[in-house]
MDAnalysis code that builds the backbone (N, CA, C; Angstrom):
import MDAnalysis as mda
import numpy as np

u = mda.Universe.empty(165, n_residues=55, atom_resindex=np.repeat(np.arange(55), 3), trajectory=True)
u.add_TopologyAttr("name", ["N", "CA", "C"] * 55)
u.add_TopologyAttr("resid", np.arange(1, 56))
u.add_TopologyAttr("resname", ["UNK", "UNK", "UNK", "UNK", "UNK", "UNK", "UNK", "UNK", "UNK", "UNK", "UNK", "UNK", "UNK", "UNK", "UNK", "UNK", "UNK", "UNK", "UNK", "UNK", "UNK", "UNK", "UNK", "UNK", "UNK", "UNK", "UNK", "UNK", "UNK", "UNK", "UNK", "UNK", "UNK", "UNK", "UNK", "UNK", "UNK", "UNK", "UNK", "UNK", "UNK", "UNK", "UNK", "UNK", "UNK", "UNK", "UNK", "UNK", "UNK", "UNK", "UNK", "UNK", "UNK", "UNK", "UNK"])
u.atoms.positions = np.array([
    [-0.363, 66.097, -49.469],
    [-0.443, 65.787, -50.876],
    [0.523, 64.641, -51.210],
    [1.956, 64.839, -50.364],
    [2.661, 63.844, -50.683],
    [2.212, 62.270, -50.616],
    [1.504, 62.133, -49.792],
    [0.849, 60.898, -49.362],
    [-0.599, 60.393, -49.668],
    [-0.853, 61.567, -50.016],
    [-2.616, 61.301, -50.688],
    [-2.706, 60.049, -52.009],
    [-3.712, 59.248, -51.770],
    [-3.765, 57.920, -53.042],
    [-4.454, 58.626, -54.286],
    [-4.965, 59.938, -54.316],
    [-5.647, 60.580, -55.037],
    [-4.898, 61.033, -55.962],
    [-3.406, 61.550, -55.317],
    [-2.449, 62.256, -55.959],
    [-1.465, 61.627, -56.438],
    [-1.006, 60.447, -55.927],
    [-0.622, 59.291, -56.305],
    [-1.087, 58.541, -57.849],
    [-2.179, 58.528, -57.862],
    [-3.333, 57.506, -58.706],
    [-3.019, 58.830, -60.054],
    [-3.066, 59.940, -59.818],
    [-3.081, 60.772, -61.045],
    [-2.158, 62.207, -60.759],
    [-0.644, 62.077, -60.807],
    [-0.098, 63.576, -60.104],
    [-0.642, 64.682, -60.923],
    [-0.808, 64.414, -62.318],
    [-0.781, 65.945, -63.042],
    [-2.097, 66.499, -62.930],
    [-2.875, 66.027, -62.145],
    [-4.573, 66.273, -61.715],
    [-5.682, 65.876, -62.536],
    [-6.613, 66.937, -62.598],
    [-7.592, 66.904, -63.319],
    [-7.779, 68.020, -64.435],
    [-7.872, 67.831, -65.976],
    [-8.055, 68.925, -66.623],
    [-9.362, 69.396, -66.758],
    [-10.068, 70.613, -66.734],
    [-11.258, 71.284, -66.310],
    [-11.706, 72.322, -67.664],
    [-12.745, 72.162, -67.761],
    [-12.736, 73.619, -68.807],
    [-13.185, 74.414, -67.833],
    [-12.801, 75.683, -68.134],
    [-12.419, 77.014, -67.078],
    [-14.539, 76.978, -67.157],
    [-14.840, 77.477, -68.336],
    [-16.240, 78.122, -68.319],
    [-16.814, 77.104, -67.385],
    [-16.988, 75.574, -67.403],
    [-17.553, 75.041, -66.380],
    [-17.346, 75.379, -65.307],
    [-16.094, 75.789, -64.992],
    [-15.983, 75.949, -63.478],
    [-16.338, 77.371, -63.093],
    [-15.942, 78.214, -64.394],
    [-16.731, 79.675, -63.645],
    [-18.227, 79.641, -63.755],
    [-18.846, 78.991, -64.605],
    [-20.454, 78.414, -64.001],
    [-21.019, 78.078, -63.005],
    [-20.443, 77.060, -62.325],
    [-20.072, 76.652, -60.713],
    [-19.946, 77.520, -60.199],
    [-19.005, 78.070, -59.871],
    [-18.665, 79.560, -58.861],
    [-19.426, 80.906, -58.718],
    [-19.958, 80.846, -59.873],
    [-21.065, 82.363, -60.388],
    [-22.451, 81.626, -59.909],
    [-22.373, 80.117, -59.958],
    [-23.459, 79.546, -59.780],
    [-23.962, 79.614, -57.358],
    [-22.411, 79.875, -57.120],
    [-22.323, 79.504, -56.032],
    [-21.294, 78.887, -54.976],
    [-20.804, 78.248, -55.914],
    [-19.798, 76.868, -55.450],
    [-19.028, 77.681, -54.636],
    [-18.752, 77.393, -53.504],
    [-17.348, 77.799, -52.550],
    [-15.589, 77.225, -53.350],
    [-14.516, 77.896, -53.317],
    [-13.817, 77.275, -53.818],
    [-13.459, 75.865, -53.580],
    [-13.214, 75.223, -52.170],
    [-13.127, 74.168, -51.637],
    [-14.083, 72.884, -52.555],
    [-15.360, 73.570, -52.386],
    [-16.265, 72.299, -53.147],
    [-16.096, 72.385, -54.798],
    [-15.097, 73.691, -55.141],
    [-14.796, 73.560, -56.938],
    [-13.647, 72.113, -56.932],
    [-12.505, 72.377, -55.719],
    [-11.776, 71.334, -56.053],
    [-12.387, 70.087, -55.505],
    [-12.908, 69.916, -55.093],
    [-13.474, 68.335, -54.908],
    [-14.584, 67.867, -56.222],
    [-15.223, 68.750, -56.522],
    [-15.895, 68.613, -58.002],
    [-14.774, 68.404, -59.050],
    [-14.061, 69.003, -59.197],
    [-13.060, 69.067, -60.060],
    [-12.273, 67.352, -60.147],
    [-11.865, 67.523, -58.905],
    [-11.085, 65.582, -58.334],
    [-12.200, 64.629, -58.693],
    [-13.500, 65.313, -59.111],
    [-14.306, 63.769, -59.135],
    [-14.926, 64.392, -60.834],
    [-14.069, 64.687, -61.838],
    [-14.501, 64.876, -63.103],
    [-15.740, 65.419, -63.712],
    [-16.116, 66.486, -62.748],
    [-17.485, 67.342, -63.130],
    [-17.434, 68.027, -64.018],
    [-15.886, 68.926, -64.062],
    [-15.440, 70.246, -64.993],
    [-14.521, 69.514, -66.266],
    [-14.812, 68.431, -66.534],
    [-13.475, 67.715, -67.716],
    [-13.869, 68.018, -68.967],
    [-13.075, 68.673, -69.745],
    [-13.793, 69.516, -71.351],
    [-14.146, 68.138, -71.970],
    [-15.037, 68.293, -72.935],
    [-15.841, 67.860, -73.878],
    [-14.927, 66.940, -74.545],
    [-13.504, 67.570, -74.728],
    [-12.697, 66.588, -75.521],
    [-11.503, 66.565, -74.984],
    [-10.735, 65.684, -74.382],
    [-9.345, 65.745, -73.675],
    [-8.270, 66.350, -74.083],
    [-7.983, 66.970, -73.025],
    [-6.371, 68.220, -73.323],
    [-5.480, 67.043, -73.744],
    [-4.562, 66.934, -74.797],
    [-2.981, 66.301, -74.638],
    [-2.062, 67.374, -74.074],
    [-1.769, 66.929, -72.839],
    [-0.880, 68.131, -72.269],
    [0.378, 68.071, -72.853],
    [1.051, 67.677, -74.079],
    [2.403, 67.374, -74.708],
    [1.780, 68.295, -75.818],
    [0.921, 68.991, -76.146],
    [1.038, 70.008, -76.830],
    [0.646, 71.216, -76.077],
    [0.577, 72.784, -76.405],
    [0.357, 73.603, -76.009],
    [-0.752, 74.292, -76.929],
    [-1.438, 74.686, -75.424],
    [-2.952, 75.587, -76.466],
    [-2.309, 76.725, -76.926],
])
């Protein structure tokens, strides 16, 4: 991870809405292919988290 350009390019990751991703998973998805869906913005909510506030 330390060295990855992926993790580099964006440390705090990707934000996901949960229900997409438990759609995915109920749908099938192995966990492995949730995080690579996830790294390529499949699960990103409708409207962007500001992570400087709290839900």
């Amino acid at each position: 991870m330390r060295h990855s350009p992926d993790f580099a390019a964006k440390p705090i990751g990707h934000f996901v809405d949960p229900d997409k991703l438990l759609e995915a998973r109920q749908a099938g998805a192995s966990p492995s292919e949730l995080s690579k869906r996830a790294w390529r913005d499949e699960f990103a909510p409708a409207e962007p988290y500001d992570p400087r506030v709290l839900l």
